[in-house]
C-alpha positions as CSV (number, residue, x, y, z in Angstrom):
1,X,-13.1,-19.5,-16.3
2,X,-9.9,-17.1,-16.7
3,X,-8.0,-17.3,-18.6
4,X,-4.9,-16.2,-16.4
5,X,-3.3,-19.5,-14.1
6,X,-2.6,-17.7,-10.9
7,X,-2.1,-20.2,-7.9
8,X,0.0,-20.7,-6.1
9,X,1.1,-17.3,-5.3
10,X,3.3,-17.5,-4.6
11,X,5.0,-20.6,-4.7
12,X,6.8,-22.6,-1.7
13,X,10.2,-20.6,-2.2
14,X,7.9,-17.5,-2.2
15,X,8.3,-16.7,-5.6
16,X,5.3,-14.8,-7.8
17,X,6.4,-16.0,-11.3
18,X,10.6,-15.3,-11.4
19,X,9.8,-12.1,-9.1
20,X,10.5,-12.2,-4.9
21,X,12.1,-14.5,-3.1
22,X,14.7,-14.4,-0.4
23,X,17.6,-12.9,-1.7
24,X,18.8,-12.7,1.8
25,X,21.9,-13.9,3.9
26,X,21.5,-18.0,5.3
27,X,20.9,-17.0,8.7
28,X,18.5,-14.5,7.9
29,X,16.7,-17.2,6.1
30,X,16.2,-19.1,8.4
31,X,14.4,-16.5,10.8
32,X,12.0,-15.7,7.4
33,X,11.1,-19.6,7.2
34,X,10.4,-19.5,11.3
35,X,7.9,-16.5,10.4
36,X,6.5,-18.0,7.8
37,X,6.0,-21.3,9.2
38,X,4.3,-19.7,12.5
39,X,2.1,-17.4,9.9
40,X,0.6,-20.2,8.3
41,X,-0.2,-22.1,11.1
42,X,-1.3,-19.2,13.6
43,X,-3.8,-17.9,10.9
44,X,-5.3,-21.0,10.6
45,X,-6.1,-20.9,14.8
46,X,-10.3,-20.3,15.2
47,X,-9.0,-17.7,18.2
48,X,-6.8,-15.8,15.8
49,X,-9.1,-15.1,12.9
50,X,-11.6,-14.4,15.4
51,X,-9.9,-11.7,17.5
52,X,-8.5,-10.6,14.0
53,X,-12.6,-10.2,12.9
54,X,-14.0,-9.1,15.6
55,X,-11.1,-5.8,15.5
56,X,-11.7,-5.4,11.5
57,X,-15.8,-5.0,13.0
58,X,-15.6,-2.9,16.1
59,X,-12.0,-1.4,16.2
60,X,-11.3,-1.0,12.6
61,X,-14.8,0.1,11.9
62,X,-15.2,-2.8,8.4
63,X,-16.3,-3.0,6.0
64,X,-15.6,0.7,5.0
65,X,-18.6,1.9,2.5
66,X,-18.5,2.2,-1.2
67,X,-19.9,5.6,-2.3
68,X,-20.9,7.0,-5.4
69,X,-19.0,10.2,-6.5
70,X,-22.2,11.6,-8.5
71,X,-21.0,15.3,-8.1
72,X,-17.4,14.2,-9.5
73,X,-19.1,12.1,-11.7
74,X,-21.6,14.1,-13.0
75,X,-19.0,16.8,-13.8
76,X,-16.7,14.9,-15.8
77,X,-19.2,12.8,-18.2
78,X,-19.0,9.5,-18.9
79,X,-18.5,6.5,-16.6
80,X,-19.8,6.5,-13.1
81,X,-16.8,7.2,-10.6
82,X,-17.0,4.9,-7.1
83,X,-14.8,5.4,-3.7
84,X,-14.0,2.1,-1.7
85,X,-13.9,4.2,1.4
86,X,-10.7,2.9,3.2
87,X,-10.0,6.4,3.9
88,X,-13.0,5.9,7.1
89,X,-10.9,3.8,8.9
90,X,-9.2,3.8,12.0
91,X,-6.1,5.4,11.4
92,X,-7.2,6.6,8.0
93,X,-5.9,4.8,5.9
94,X,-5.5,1.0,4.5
95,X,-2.7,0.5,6.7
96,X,-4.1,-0.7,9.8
97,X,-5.6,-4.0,8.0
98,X,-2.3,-5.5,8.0
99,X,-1.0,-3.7,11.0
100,X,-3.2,-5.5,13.6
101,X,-2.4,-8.8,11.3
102,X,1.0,-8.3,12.0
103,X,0.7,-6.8,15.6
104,X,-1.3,-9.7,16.5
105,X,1.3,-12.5,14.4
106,X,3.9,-10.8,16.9
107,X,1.9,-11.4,20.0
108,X,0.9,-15.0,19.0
109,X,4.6,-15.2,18.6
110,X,6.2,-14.1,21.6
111,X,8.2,-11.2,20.1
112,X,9.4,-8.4,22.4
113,X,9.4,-5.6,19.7
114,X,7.6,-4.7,16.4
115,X,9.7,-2.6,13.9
116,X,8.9,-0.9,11.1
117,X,9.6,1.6,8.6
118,X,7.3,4.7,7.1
119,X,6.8,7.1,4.0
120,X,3.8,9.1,4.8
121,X,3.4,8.1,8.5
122,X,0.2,6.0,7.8
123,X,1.6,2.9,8.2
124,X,3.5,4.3,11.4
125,X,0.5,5.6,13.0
126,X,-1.2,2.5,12.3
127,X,1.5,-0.1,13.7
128,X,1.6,2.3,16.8
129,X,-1.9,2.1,16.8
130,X,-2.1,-2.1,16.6
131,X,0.8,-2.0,19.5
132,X,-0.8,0.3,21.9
133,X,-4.1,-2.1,21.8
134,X,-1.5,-5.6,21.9
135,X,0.9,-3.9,24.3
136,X,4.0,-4.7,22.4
137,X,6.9,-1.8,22.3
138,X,6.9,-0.3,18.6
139,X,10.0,1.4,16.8
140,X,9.3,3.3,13.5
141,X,12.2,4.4,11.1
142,X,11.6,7.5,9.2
143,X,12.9,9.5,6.7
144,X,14.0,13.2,7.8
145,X,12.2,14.8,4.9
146,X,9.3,12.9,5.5
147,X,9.1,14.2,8.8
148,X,9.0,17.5,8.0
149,X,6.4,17.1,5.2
150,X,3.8,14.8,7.4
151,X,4.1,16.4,10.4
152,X,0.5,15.6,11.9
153,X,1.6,12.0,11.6
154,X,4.6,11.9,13.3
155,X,2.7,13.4,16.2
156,X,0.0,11.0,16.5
157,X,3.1,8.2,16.3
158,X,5.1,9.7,19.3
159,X,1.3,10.3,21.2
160,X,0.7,6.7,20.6
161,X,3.7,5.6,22.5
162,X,6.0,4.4,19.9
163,X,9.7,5.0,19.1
164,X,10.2,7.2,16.3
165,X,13.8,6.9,14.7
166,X,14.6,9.7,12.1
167,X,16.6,8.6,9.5
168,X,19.3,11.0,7.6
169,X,21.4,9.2,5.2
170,X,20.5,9.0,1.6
171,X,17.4,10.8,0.3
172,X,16.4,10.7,3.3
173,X,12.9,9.0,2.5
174,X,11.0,5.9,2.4
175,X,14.3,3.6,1.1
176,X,16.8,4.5,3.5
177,X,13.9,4.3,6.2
178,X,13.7,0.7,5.1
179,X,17.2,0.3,5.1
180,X,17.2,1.5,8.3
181,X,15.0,-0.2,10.0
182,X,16.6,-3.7,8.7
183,X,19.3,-2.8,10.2
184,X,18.2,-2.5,13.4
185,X,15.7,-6.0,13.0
186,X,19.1,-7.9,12.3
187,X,20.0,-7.0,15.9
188,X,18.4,-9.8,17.3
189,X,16.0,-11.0,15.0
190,X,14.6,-14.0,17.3
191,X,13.1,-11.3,19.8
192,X,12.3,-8.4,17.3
193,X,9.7,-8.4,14.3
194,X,10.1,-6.5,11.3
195,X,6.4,-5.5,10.4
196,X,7.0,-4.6,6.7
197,X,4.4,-1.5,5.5
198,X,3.5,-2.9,2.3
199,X,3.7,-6.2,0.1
200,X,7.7,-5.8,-0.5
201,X,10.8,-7.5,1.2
202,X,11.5,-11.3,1.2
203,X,9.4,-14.4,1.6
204,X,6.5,-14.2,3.4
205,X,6.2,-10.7,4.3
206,X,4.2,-9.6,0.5
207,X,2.5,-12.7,0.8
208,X,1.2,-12.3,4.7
209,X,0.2,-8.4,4.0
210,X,-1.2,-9.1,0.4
211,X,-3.4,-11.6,2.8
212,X,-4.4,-9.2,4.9
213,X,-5.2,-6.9,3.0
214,X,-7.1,-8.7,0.5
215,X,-10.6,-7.9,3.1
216,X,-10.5,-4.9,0.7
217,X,-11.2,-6.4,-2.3
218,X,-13.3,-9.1,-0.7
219,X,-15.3,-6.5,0.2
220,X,-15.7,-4.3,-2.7
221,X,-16.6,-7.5,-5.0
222,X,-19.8,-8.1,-2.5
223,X,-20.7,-4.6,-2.3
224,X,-20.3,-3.8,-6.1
225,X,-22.5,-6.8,-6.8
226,X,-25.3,-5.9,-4.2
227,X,-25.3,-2.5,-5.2
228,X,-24.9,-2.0,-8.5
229,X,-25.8,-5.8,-10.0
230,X,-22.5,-6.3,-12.0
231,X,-19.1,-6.3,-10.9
232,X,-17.1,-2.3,-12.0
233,X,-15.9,-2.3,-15.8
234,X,-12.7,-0.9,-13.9
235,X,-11.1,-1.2,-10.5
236,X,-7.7,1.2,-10.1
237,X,-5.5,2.1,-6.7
238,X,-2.0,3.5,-6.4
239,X,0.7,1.8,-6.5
240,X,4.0,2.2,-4.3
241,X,5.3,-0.8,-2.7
242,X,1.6,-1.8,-3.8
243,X,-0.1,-2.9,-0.3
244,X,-3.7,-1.1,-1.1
245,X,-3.8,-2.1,-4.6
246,X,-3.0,-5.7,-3.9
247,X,-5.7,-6.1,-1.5
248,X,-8.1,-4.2,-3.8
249,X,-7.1,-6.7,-6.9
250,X,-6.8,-9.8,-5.4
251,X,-11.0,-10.3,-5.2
252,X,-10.8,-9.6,-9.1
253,X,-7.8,-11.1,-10.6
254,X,-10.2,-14.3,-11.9
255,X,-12.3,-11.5,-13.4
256,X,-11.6,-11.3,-17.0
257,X,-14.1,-8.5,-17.7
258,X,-12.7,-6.0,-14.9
259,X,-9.9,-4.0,-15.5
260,X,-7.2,-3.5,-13.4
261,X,-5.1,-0.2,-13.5
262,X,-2.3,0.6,-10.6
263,X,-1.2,3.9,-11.4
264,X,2.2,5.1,-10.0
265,X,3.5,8.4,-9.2
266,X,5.2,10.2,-12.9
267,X,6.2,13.0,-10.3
268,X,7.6,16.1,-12.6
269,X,7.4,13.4,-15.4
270,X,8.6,10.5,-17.0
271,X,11.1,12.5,-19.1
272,X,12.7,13.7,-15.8
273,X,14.7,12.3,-12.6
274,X,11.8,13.0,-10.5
275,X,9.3,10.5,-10.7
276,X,8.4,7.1,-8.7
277,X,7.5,5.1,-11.7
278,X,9.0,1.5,-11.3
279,X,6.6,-0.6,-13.1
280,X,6.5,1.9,-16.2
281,X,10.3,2.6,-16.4
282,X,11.7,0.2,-14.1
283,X,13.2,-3.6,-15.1
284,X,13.5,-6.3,-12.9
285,X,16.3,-6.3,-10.5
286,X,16.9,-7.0,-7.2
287,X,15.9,-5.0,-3.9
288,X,15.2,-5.2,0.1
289,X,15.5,-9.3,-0.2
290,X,13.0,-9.8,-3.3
291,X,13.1,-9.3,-6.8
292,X,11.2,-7.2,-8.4
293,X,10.9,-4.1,-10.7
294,X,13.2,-1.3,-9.7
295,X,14.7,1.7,-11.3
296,X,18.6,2.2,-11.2
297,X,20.9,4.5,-11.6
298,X,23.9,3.1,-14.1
299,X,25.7,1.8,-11.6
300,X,22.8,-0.4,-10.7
301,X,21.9,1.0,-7.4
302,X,18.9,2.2,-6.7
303,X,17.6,5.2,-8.0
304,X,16.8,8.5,-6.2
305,X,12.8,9.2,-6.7
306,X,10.3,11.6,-6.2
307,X,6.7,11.9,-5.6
308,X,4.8,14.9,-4.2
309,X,3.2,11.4,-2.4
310,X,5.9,10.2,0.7
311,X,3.9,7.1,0.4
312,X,4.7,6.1,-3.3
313,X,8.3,7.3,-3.2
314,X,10.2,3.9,-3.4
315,X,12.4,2.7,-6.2
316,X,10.9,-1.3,-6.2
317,X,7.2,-2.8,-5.8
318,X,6.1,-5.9,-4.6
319,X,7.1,-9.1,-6.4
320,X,3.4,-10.1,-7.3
321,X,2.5,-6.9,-9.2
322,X,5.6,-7.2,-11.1
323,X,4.1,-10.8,-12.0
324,X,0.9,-9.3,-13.1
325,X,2.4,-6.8,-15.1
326,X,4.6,-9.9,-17.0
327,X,1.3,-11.5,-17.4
328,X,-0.8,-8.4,-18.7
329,X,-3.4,-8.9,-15.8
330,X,-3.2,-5.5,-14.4
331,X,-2.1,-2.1,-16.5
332,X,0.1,0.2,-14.8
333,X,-0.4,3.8,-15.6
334,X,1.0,7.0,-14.3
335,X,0.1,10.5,-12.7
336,X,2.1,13.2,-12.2
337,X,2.3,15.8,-9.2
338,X,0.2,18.1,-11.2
339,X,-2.4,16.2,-11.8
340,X,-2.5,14.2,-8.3
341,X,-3.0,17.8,-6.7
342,X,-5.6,18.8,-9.2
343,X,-7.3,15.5,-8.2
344,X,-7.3,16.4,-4.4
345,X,-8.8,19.7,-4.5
346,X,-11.2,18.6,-7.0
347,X,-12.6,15.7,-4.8
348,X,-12.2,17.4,-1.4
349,X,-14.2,20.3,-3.4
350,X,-16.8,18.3,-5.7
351,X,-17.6,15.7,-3.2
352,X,-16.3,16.9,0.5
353,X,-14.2,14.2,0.8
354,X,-10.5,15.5,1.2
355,X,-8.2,12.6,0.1
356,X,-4.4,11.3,0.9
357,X,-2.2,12.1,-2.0
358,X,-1.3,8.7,-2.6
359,X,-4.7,8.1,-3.2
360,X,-5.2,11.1,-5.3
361,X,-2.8,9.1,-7.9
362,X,-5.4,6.7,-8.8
363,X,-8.2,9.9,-7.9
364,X,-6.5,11.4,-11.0
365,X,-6.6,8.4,-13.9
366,X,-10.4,7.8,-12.8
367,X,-10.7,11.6,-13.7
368,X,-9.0,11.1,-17.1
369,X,-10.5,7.9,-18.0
370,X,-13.6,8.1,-17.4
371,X,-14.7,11.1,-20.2
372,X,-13.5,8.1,-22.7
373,X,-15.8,5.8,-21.4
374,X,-20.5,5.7,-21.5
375,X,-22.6,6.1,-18.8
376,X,-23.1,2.5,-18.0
377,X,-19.2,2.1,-17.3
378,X,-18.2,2.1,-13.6
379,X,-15.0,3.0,-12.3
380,X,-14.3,1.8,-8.6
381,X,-11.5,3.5,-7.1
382,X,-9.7,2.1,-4.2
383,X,-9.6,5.5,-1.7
384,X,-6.7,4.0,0.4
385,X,-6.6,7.0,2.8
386,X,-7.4,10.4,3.9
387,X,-5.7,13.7,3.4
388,X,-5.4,15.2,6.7
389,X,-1.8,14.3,6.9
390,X,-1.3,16.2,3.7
391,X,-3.8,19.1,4.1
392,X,-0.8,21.4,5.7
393,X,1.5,21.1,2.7
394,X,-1.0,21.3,0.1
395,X,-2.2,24.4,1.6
396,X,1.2,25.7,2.0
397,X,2.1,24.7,-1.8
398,X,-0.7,25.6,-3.5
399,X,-0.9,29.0,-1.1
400,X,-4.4,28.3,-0.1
C-alpha cells in the first residue's frame, strides 16, 4: 500500500491538489467542459480504444523496446542504465501517443481543424502525422527561432500537408507559439480543436494527454518486471511542460520503492537568466489557463528561458507534476547545456543510439547518478525521442 493518496486526479473541476484548473474566460469554459464531456465518453466507445490499439500496434510500431545500455553502463560503474525506447517510434518521439488520441477525439468529434503549437517540431510532425492518416486540416504555430534551429522538422511538417504558422513576437519560442496558437483556437472554437503538445493548459487537456500517454509507463512496468524480475530502483524523463515523464510515472506513482526524478533543463545554470527550470526555481502561479509552477520576472509575467532543448523551453509545467513535487512523490533535478550535450555524444558514441536533446536531460542525471549507486541498482530512463532533428546544430555547435 502507498503511502501517497493520489485519486482522483484530478478532481471534477480539474484540479491536481490546488494546481490546474480553468483559469479561463466563461465562454471559453464552456467549450473546455463540451471537450471534456465528449473525452470521457468517446474513450469509453469499444470502436475508439480499438482503432486507438490497433494504431499504437501497427502504425505506431508499440510497445517500443526497453534496452540495456551495457556499453554506457559498463563505462560509468555502478547501477545498470536502461532506455525505454520511445525514440523507435513513428515520428520519433513520444509525441505521436497523444497525437493520434487527440487526432482521433477531433474526428469522433466532428471538428474541422486541429491546432497546435510546437518547441522542437516533434509534436508538430507528429499532429501532422495523426491528421494526414484522419484527414483533418492541421495548423501548427511555431516559434521563429525554433524554426531555424529544427529545421529537419519543420520540413517533414510542411511535407506532411499541414499549416505551418511562424510565430515572431516575444522570444520567439515555445510560449508565444502557445500564445499564438490560442489565439487563433478562440476563432471559432466550436469548429476548431486546440490539440495541446503536452500535459499543460486548462481542464482536461493535461488530464486527456497524461491518459494517453500513460501506455509508456504501462509498458515499462510489464517489461521491467519480465525482464529483469523487480520493478527499476529509479525511473527519470525530462521534464518541460512534462508530457513524456507523466506517461512514464503514472505506472509507478503507487510504487514506494521506485524513484522518480524529472530533471529540467539548468541551461547556462541556475545562477543565470538562461535556464528552463520551473519546478526547481519556479513558484506557483498562474499560466496558459492552469496553475502551476512558473518562473516570473518581477513584474509577474512570465519569464524569458532558455534551453539548448526547444522542447523544454517553457516557463510553466503541467499542474499534476507540480502536485507531485508538493507531495515529494517525484524529485526534480536539473541539467545544464553542458552536460545535456556531453550526454548526447556520449550515448550516440557508447551505444549508437543518437538521442533528442530533451531526452539527453534525463541521459545526463542517469550518467551522474548512477557512479553513486551498486551494481544491482537499475536506472530506467524514459528515451522520449531521437536526435535527428538536432544532429545539424549539434554538429554545427560543437564543430563536428
Amino acid at each position: 500500500m502507498s503511502k501517497f493518496d493520489f485519486s482522483p486526479m484530478p478532481d471534477v473541476n480539474g484540479y491536481f491538489g490546488e494546481y490546474g484548473g480553468q483559469i479561463i474566460p466563461p465562454e471559453l469554459k464552456t467549450v473546455m467542459d463540451e471537450i471534456n464531456t465528449a473525452y470521457e465518453e468517446i474513450r469509453q466507445k469499444p470502436e475508439f480504444q480499438q482503432e486507438l490499439a490497433d494504431l499504437f500496434a501497427n502504425y505506431v510500431g508499440r510497445p517500443s523496446p526497453i534496452f540495456f545500455a551495457r556499453r554506457l553502463s559498463e563505462q560509468l560503474g555502478g547501477a545498470r542504465i536502461f532506455l525505454k525506447r520511445e525514440d523507435l517510434n513513428h515520428t520519433g518521439a513520444h509525441k505521436i501517443n497523444h497525437c493520434l488520441g487527440e487526432a482521433l477525439l477531433a474526428k469522433y468529434m466532428g471538428k474541422t481543424k486541429v491546432i497546435a503549437e510546437t518547441g522542437a517540431g516533434q509534436h508538430g510532425v507528429a499532429l501532422a502525422t495523426a491528421c494526414a492518416l484522419v484527414g483533418i486540416p492541421c495548423e501548427i504555430h511555431m516559434g521563429q527561432v525554433d524554426i531555424e534551429k529544427e529545421h529537419p522538422n519543420v520540413v517533414k511538417m510542411k511535407i506532411l500537408g499541414c499549416t505551418l504558422v511562424p510565430v515572431t513576437r516575444g522570444t520567439a519560442t515555445l510560449k508565444d507559439a502557445v500564445d499564438s496558437a490560442f489565439e487563433e483556437y478562440l476563432k471559432d472554437p466550436n469548429n476548431f480543436i486546440y490539440a495541446i503538445g503536452s500535459v499543460v493548459g486548462p481542464h482536461p487537456f493535461p488530464k486527456m494527454v497524461r491518459d494517453f500517454q500513460s501506455i509508456i509507463g504501462t509498458e515499462s512496468r510489464q517489461q521491467f518486471q519480465q525482464g529483469e524480475g523487480k520493478l527499476p530502483d529509479y525511473v527519470t524523463a525530462c521534464v518541460g511542460g512534462g508530457s513524456n515523464a507523466i506517461g512514464m510515472f503514472t505506472a509507478f506513482l503507487n510504487d514506494d520503492d521506485v524513484n522518480l526524478v524529472g530533471v529540467e533543463p539548468a541551461g547556462h545554470g541556475l545562477e543565470t537568466d538562461k535556464h528552463s527550470a520551473t519546478m526547481t526555481l519556479g513558484k506557483p502561479s498562474e499560466i496558459h489557463g492552469m496553475k502551476c509552477y512558473v518562473l516570473e520576472q518581477e513584474d509577474g509575467t512570465p519569464m524569458p528561458v532558455h534551453s539548448i532543448a526547444s522542447g523544454l523551453d517553457y516557463p510553466g509545467v503541467g499542474p499534476q507534476h507540480s502536485y507531485l513535487k508538493d507531495l515529494g512523490r517525484v524529485q526534480y533535478e536539473t541539467a545544464s547545456d553542458d552536460e545535456c550535450l556531453n550526454a548526447f555524444m556520449t550515448l550516440s558514441r557508447v551505444e549508437g543510439i543518437i538521442p533528442a536533446l530533451e531526452s539527453s536531460h534525463a541521459v545526463a542525471w542517469a550518467m551522474r547518478k548512477a557512479p553513486t549507486l551498486s551494481a544491482e541498482q537499475c536506472i530506467l530512463v524514459n528515451l522520449s525521442g531521437r536526435g535527428d532533428k538536432d544532429a545539424d546544430y549539434v554538429a554545427q555547435k560543437l564543430g563536428l
